[in-house]
C-alpha positions as CSV (number, residue, x, y, z in Angstrom):
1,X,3.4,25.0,17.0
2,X,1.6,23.3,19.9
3,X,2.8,20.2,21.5
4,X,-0.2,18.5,20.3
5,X,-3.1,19.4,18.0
6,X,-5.8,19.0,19.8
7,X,-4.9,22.0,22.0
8,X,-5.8,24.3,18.8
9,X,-9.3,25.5,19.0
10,X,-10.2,26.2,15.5
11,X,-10.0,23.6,12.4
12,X,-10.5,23.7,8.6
13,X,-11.0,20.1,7.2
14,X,-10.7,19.4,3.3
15,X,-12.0,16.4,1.5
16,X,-15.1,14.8,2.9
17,X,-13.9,11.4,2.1
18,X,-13.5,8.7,4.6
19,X,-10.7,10.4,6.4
20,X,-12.4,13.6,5.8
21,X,-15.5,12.6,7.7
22,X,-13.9,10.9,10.6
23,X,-10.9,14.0,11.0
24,X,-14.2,16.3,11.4
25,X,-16.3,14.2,13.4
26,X,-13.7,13.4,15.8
27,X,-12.7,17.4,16.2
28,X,-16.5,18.0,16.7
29,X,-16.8,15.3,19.3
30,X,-13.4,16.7,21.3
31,X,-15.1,20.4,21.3
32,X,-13.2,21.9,18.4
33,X,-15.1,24.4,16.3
34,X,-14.9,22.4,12.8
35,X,-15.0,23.8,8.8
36,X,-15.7,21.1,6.3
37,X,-15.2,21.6,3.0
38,X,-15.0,20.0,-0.1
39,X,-14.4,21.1,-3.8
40,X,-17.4,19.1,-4.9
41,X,-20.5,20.4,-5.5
42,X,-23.6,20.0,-3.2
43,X,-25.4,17.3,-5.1
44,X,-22.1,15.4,-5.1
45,X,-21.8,15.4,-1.2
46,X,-25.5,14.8,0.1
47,X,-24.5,11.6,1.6
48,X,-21.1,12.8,2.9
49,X,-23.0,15.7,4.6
50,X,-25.7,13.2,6.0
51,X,-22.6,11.7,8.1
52,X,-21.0,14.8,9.7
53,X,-21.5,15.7,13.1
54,X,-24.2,17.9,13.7
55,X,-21.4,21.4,15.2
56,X,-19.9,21.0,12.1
57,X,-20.2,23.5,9.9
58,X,-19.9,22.7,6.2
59,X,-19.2,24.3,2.6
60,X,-19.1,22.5,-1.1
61,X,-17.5,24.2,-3.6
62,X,-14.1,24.7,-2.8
63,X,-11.9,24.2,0.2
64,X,-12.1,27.2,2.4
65,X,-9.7,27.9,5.3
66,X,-11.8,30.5,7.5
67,X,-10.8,31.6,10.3
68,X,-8.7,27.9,10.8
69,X,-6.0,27.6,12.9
70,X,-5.1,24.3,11.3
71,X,-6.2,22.7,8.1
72,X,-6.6,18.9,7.9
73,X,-6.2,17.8,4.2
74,X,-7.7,15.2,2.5
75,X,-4.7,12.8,0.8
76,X,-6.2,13.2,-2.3
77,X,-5.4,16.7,-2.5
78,X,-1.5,17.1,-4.4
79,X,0.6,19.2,-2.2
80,X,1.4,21.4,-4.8
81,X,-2.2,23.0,-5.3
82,X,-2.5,26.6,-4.7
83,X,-4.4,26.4,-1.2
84,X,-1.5,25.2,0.0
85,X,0.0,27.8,-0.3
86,X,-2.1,29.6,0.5
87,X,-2.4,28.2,4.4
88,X,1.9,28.3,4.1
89,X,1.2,32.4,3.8
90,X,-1.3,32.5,6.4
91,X,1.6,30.3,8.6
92,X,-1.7,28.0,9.2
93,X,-0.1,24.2,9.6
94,X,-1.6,21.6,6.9
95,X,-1.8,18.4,8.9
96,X,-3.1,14.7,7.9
97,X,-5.9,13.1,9.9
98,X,-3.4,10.5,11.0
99,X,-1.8,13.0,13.1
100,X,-5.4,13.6,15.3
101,X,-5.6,9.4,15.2
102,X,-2.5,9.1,17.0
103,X,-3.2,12.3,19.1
104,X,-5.8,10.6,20.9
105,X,-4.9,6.9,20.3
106,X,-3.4,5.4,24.1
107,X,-2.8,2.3,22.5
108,X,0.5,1.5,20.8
109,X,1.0,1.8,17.2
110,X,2.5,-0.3,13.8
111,X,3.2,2.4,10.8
112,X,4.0,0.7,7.6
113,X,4.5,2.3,4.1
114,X,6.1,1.8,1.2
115,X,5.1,1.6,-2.7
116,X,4.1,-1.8,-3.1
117,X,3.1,-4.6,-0.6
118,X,2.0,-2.8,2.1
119,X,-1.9,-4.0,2.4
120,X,-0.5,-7.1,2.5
121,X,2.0,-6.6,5.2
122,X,-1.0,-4.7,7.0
123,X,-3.0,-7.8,6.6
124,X,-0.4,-10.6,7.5
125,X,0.5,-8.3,10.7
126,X,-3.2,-8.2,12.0
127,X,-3.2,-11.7,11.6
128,X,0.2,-12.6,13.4
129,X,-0.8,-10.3,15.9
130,X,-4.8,-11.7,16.8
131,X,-3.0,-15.2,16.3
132,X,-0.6,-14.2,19.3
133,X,-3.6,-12.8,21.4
134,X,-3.0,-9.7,20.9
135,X,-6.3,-7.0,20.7
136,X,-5.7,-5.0,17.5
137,X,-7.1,-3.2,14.8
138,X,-6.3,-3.0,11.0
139,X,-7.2,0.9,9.9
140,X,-5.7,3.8,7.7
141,X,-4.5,3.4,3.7
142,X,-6.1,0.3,3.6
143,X,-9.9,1.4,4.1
144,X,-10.8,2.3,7.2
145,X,-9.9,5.7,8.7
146,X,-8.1,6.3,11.5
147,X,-10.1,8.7,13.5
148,X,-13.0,6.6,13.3
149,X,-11.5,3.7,15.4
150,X,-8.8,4.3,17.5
151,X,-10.6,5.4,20.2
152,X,-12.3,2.1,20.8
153,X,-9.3,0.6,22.0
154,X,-7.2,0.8,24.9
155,X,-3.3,0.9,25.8
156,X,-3.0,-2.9,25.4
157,X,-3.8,-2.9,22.1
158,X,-2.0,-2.4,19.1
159,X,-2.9,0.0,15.9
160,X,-1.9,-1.7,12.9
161,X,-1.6,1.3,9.9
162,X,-1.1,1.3,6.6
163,X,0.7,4.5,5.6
164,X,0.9,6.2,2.2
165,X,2.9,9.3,1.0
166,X,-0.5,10.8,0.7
167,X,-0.7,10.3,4.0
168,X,2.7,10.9,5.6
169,X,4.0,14.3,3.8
170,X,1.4,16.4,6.0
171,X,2.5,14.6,9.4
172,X,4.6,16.3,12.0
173,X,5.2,14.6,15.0
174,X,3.7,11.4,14.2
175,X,5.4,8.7,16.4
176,X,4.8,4.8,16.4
177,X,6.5,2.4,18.2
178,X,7.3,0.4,15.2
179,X,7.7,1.9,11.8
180,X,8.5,-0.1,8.6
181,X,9.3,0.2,5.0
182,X,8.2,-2.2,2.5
183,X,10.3,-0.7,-0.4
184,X,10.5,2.2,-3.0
185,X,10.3,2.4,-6.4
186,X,9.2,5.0,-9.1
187,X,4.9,6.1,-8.9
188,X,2.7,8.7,-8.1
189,X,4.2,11.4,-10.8
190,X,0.9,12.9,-10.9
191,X,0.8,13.2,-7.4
192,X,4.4,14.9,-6.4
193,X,6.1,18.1,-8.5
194,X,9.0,16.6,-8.0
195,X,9.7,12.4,-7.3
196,X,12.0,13.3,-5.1
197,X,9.1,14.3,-2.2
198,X,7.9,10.7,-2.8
199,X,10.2,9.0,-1.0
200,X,10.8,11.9,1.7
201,X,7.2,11.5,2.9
202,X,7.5,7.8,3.3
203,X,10.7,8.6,4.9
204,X,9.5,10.5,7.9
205,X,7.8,7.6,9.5
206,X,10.9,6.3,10.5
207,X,12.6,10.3,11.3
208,X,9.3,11.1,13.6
209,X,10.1,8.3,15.7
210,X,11.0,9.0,18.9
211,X,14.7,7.3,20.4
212,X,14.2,3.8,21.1
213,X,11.8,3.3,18.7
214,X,11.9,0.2,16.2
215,X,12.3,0.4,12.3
216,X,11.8,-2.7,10.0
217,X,13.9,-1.8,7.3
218,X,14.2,-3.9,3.4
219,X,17.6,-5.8,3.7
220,X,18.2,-5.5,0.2
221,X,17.9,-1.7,-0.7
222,X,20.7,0.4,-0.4
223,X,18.8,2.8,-0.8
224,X,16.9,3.2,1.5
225,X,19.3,2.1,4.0
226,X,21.8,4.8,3.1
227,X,19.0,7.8,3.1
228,X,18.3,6.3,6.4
229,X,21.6,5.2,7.8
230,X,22.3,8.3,10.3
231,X,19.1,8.1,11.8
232,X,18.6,7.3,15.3
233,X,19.1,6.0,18.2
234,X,16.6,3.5,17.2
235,X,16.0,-0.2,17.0
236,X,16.9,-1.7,13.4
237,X,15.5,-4.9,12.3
238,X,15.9,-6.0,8.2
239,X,13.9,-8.1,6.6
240,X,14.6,-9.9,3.4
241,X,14.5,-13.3,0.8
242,X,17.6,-14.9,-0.7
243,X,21.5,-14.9,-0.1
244,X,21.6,-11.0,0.5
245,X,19.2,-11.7,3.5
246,X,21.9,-13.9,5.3
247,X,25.0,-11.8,5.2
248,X,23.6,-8.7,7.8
249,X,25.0,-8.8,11.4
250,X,21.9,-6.8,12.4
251,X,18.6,-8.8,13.6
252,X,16.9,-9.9,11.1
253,X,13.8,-11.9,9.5
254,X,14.4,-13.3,6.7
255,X,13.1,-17.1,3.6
256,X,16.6,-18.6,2.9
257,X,17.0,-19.7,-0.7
258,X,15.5,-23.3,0.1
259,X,12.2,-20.9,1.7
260,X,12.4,-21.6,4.9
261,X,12.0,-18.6,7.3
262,X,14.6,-17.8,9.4
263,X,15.7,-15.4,11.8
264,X,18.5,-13.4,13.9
265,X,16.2,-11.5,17.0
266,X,16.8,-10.5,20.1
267,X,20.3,-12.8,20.7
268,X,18.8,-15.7,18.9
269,X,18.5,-17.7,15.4
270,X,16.4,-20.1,14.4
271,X,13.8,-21.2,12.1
272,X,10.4,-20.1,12.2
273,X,8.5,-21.5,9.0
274,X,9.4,-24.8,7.4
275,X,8.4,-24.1,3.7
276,X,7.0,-21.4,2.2
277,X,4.8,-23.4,-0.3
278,X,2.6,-24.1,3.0
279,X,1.5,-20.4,2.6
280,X,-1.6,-19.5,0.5
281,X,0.6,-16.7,-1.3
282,X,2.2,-16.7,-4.8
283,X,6.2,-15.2,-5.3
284,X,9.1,-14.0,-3.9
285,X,7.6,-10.5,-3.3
286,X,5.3,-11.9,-0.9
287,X,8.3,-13.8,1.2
288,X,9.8,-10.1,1.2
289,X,6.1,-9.2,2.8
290,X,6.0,-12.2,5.1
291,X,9.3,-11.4,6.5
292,X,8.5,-8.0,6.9
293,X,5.1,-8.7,8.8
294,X,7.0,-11.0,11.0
295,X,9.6,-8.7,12.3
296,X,7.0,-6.1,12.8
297,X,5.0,-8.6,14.8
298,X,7.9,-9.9,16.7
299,X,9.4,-6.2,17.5
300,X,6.1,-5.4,19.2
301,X,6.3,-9.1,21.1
302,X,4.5,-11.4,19.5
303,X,5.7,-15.4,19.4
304,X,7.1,-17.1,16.8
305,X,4.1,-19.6,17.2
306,X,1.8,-17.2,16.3
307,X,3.2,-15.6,13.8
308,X,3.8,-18.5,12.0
309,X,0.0,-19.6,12.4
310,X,-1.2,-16.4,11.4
311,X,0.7,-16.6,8.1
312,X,-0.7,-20.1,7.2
313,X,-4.2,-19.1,8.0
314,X,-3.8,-16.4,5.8
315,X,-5.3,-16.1,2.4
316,X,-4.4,-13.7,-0.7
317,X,-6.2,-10.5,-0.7
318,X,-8.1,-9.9,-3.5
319,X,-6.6,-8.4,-6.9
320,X,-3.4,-8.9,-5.4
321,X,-1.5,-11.9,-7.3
322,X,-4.8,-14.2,-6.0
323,X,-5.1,-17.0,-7.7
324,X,-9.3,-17.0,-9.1
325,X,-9.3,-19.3,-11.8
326,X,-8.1,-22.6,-13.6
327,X,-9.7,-23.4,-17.0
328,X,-9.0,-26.4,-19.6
329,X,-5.9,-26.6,-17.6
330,X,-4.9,-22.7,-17.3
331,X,-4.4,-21.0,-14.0
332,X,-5.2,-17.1,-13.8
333,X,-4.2,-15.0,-11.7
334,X,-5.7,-11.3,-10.6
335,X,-3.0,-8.6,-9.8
336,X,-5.1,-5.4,-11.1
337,X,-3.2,-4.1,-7.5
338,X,-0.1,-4.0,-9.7
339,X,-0.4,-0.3,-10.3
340,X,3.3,0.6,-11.7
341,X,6.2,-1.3,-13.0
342,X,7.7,-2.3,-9.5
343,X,4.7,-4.4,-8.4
344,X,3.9,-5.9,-11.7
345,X,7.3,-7.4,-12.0
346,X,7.4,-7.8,-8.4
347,X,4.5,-10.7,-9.1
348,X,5.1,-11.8,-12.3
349,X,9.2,-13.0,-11.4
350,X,7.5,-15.6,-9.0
351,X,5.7,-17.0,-12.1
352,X,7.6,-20.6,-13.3
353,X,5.0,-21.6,-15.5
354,X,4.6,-20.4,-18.9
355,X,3.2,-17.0,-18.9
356,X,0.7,-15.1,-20.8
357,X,0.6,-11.2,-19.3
358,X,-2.4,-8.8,-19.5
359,X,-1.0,-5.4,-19.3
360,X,-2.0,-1.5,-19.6
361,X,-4.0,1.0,-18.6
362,X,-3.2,4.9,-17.7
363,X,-0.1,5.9,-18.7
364,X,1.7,7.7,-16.0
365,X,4.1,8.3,-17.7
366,X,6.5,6.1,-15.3
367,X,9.9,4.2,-16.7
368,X,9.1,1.2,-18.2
369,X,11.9,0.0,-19.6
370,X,13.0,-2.7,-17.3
371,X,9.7,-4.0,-17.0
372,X,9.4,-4.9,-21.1
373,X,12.7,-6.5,-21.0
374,X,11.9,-8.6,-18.7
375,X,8.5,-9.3,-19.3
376,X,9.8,-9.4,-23.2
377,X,11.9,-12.0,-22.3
378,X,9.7,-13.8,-19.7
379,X,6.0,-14.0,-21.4
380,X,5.3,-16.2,-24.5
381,X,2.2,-13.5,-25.2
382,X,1.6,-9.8,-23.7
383,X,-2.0,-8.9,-24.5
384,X,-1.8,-5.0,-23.6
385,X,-5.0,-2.4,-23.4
386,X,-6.0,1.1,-22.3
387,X,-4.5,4.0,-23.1
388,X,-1.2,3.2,-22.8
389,X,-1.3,0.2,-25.2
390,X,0.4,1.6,-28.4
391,X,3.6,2.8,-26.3
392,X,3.7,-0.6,-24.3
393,X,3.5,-2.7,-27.6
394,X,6.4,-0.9,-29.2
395,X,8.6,-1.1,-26.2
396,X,8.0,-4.9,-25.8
397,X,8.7,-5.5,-29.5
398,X,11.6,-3.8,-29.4
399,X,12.8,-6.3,-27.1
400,X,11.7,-8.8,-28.9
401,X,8.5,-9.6,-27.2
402,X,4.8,-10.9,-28.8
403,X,2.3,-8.1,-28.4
404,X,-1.2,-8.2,-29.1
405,X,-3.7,-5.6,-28.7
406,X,-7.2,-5.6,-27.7
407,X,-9.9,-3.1,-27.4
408,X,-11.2,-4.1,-23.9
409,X,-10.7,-6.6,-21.0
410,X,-12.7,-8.9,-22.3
411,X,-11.3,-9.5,-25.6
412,X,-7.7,-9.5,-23.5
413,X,-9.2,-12.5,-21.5
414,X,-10.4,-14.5,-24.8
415,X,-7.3,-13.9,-26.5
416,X,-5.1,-14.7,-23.7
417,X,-7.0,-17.3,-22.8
418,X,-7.0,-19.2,-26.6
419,X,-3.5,-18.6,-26.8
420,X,-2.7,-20.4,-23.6
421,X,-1.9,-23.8,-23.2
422,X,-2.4,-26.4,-20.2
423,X,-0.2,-25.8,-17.5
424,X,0.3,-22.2,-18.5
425,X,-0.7,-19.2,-16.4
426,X,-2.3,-15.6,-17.1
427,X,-1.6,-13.4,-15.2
428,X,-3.6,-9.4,-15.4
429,X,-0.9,-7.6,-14.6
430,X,-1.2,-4.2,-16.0
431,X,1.7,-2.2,-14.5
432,X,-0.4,0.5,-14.7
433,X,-3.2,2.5,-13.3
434,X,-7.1,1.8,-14.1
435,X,-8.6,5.1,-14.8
436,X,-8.3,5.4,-18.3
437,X,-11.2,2.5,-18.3
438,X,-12.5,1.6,-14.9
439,X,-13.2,3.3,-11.5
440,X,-10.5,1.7,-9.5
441,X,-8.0,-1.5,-9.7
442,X,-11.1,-3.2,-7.8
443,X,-13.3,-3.3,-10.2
444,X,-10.5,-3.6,-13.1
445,X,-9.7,-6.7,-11.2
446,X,-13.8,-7.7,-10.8
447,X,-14.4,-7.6,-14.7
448,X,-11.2,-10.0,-15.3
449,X,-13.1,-12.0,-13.0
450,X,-16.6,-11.9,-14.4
451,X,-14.7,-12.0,-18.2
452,X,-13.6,-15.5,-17.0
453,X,-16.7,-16.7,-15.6
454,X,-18.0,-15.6,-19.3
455,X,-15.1,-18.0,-21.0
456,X,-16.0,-20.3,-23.8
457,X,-14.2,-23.3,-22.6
458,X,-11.6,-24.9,-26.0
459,X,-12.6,-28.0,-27.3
């Protein structure tokens, strides 16, 4: 393999979605002859087309490897289809168009993955960053590609990316300067053949670092600290909330039990953030993403002045535990982002009120029996939909839980919603994912919305 892909000459790329488009347009505008191609039919990819470059040649219908020297695949494509194996026979490297981003990106880079919170920590870390003067840009997982903007900015800016496995398991010698993990639980069975890939992928942002690099690691997964423990020489920094946060002896950022953020850094301790009820941000989960925003910031050298005024001037992104709603004295909250067990309890734990849950959708068939013991135990009413509603009813009732079912959203809002009781909150927090009924968590999260906005008021 070449030192760097762009020496190649010859390129297949599959998938003309966003990172499709701007993978192929960037090849074409380096000189690269370019194959596009998409397993879509023609009618379907009019408008894709519209947007290549004009040298690029292109083919609907399947994903064709020609006479390719390396393939560029789209991350929706699962690793284990047959094309794959295809290029593996053919010895033709499968790359992702990350790889080409950082190829020809002179600015220094932020890689952050992990299974749940990374948009935020994306987020909070542009913010901390623009609050510490810093030029930067906010691109990758989180909806802009890579390719399309990295070339706009110089070596004194900093690329902020959010990373998935999708992403990461077709990346070779992907290096960024700071790499960080925002945890790992159980997802993306339909993705994988085997789970065990899931967390390898994520796990090679921090092994393609190069020596001296930095790695912002979850202070309270053994886990991941063990699969990652002989890897090195690099920076470590932890991040974390509560008491196990305060025992490390590496540098670390970290909301004591009272909230306050704290850290260990560079030689130095002190406290950065007073109270975390000054943040616009709901749970314990979203300390763990604050803290681990902060270190990131502060490993590439921003303040703790700004990073602290970035936090407060930040604001929940939408469908992601953000508050929308308080009616005849009931607060609801969207999290349609909780895709998977992990992120729904990761929200609903923060929750002190009394709680009224909106769960279900496609069942992935992931372990849910932690989440209805707790949720069992922790909700006065589970309303639960979709497809996955009949198995998530008996496994909350057989631990003890009150389950109702409803037939859409909308009669999930209304019965949630006459059920509650003032000073309660309801929280849509489906655990799973939306394509048995909608397009995408978005606009799962947009009809809980619009079902409020429909709400008979009580009285």
């Amino acid at each position: 393999m070449s030192e760097r892909w762009l020496d190649r000459e010859r390129f297949s790329v599959w998938g003309l979605g966003r990172s499709g488009l701007a993978a192929a347009n960037l090849l074409a505008r380096h000189g690269k002859k370019v194959h596009a191609s998409d397993i879509r039919d023609a009618a379907e990819l009019n408008q894709a087309e519209k947007k290549l470059h004009r040298d690029v040649e292109f083919t609907a219908g399947a994903n064709v490897i020609g006479d390719a020297q390396v393939v560029v695949t789209s991350p929706g494509l699962r690793p284990g289809l047959k094309v794959f194996k295809e290029a593996r026979r053919r010895e033709i490297d499968v790359i992702s168009e990350v790889e080409l981003a950082r190829e020809v990106s002179p600015s220094r880079w932020v890689g952050i993955t992990g299974t749940d919170g990374k948009t935020t920590t994306t987020s909070l870390v542009g913010a901390m960053l623009e609050a510490s003067g810093y030029e930067c840009t906010v691109a990758g997982n989180i909806g802009t590609a890579l390719c399309d903007v990295v070339e706009d900015f110089g070596s004194e800016a900093v690329v902020v990316a959010e990373l998935s496995a999708n992403q990461l398991w077709s990346c070779h010698h992907l290096d960024v300067d700071v790499a960080a993990i925002t945890n790992i639980a159980e997802d993306h069975l339909d993705y994988f053949d085997d789970f065990s890939e899931y967390p390898e992928a994520k796990y090679r942002l921090i092994r393609l670092q190069a020596p001296g690099a930095c790695a912002v690691l979850p202070a309270g997964d053994p886990v991941i600290l063990e699969a990652l423990k002989d890897e090195g020489p690099r920076q470590w920094t932890l991040f974390g909330a509560g008491e196990e946060s305060s025992e490390s002896t590496t540098p670390i950022v970290y909301f004591d039990e009272r909230g306050r953020g704290r850290y260990r850094f560079d030689g130095e301790q002190g406290t950065w953030l007073d109270d975390f009820s000054q943040v616009a941000l709901l749970g314990r989960h979203n300390q763990l993403n604050a803290a681990c925003a902060a270190a990131i910031a502060r490993s590439i050298g921003a303040d703790w002045e700004g990073i602290r005024e970035g936090l407060l001037g930040f604001s929940a992104l939408p469908h992601r535990m953000e508050p929308v709603a308080l009616i005849d004295g009931i607060r609801y909250v969207d999290d349609s982002k909780a895709t998977n067990a992990h992120a729904s309890l990761a929200g609903l734990e923060g929750i002190d009120d009394e709680l009224i849950v909106i769960a279900g959708g496609r069942d992935k068939g992931l372990d849910l029996e932690k989440w209805g013991a707790t949720v069992a135990e922790k909700a006065r009413l589970v309303v639960v939909i979709g497809e996955i509603s009949d198995r998530m009813a008996a496994l909350l009732q057989r631990h003890g839980g009150t389950v109702a079912t409803a037939a859409t959203l909308e009669e999930a809002v209304d019965r949630a919603h006459h059920t509650a009781r003032p000073g309660s909150t309801v929280v849509l927090s489906p655990a799973c994912s939306s394509y048995d009924m909608f397009s995408s968590y978005k606009e799962r999260g947009r009809r809980f919305q619009t079902a409020l906005k429909n709400l008979t008021p009580k009285g």
